[in-house]
C-alpha positions as CSV (number, residue, x, y, z in Angstrom):
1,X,-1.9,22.8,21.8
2,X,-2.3,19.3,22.8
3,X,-0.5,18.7,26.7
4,X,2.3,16.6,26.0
5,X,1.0,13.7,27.5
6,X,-1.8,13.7,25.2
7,X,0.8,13.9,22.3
8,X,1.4,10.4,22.4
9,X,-1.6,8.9,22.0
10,X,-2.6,11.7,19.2
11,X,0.4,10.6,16.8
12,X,-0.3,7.0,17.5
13,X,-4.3,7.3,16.4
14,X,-2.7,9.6,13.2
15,X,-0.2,6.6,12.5
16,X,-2.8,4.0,12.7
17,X,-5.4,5.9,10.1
18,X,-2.5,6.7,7.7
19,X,-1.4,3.3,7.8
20,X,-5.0,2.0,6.8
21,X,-5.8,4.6,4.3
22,X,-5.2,3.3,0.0
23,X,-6.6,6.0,-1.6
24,X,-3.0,7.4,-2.3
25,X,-2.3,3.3,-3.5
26,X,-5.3,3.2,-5.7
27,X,-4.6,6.6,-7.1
28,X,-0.9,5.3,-8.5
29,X,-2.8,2.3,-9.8
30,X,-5.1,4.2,-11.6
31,X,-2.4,6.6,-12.6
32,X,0.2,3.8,-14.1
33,X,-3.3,2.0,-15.9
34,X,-3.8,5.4,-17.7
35,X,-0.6,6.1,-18.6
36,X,0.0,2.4,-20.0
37,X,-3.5,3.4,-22.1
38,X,-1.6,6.6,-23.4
39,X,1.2,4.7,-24.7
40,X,-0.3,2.3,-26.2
41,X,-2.6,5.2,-27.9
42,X,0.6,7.0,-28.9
43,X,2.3,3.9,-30.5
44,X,-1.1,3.1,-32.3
45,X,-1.8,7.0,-33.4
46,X,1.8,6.6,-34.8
47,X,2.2,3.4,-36.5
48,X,-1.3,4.4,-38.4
49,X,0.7,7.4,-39.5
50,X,3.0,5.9,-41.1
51,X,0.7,3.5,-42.8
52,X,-1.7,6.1,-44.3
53,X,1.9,7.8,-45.4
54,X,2.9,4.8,-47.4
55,X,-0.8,4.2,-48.8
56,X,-1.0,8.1,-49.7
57,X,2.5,8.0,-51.3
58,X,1.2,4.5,-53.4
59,X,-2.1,6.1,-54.5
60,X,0.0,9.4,-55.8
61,X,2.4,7.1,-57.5
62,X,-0.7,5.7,-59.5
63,X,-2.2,8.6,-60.5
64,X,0.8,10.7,-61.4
């Protein structure tokens, strides 16, 4: 255990590299980015759905 005059200048060195550290920051970033590509994947996956509903329900009209 650190003497308590060494304390000090321990928590100020810790303070100083978590103060200049971004991973964490450029994990959200990348985090938000892919979950804005899932959306956008979901909404595509289900408009398409819908579409190929409407064209399947068309075709069976014409032949049936």
């Amino acid at each position: 255990m650190p003497k308590k005059s060494q304390l000090r200048p321990i928590m100020a060195l810790l303070r100083a590299r978590l103060a200049n550290d971004e991973q964490g920051a450029t994990a959200i970033e990348y985090a938000l980015i892919a979950s804005g590509v899932g959306a956008a994947v979901a909404a595509a996956v289900y408009q398409l759905g819908s579409t190929a509903q409407g064209l399947y329900s068309h075709l069976s009209s014409l032949f049936g």
